[in-house]
N, C-alpha and C positions, 0 to 999 in steps of 0.2 A: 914899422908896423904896416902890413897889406891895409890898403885900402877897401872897405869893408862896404861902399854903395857898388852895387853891381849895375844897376842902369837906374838911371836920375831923369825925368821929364819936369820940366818948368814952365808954368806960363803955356802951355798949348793950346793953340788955335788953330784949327784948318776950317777953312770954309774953298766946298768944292766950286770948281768953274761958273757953275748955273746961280751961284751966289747963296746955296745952303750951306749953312753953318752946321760941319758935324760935329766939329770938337770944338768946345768953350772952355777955359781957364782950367785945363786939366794939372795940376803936380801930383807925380808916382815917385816916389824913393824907394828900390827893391833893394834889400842888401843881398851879398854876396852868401848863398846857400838858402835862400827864402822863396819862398813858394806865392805864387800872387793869384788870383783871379777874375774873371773882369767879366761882369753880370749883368745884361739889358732886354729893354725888348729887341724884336726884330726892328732893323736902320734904326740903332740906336748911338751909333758909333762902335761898338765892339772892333768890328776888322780894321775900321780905318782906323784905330788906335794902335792893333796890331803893326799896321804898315808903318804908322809910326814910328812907333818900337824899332821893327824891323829895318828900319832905313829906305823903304820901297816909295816912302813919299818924305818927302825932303822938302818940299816949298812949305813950309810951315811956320805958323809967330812960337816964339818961346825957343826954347832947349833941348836934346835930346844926347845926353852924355853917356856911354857904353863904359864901364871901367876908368871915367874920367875925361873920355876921348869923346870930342862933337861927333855925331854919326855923320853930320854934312860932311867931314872932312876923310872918310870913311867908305871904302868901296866897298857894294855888295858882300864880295867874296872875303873881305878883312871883318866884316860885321859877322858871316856867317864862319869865318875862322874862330873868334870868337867865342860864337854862341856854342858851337859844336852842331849846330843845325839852323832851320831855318823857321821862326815863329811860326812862322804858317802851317806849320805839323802841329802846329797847338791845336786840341778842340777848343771849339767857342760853343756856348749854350745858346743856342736863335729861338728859345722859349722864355720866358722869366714873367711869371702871373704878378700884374699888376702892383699885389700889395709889396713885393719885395722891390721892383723895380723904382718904386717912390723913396726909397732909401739911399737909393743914389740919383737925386736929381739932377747934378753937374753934368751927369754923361748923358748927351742927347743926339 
């Protein structure tokens, strides 16, 4: 039977150089034909999560498994063979009023 998690995050942390913490104790299970989206305010994490995703930032606490496979272990161009593109053509919403935004407090 195909493997049915298409990209799995566990345990994410990134905290940028300046010692800001973008992403705290993030887990995403997408499966395989699933559609996701990911809602905040402006610097809420949104992109650096994408880069996550994407493999573009790799100094990270936690996991980031594409099809089973560590993305650390995973060059650019094999992540975006892949995907068939590259995350970053995703839109991201850099609007989100307040009261929806308190529903997901994790993402900061």
């Amino acid at each position: 039977m195909e493997h049915m998690t298409r990209l799995l995050l566990k345990g994410i942390h990134y905290t940028y150089s300046d010692g800001t913490e973008a992403i705290s104790g993030i887990d995403i299970e997408i499966a395989r034909g699933e559609f996701a989206g990911i809602l905040g305010y402006n610097g809420s994490g949104k992109t650096t999560l994408l880069k996550i995703m994407d493999g573009l930032i790799k100094d990270i606490q936690g996991s980031v498994l594409l099809d089973g496979e560590n993305i650390r272990n995973l060059a650019p161009r094999e992540i975006y063979k892949k995907n068939g593109k590259s995350s970053s053509r995703i839109p991201t919403i850099s609007f989100l009023p307040p009261r929806y935004s308190r529903m997901w407090p994790s993402v900061r």
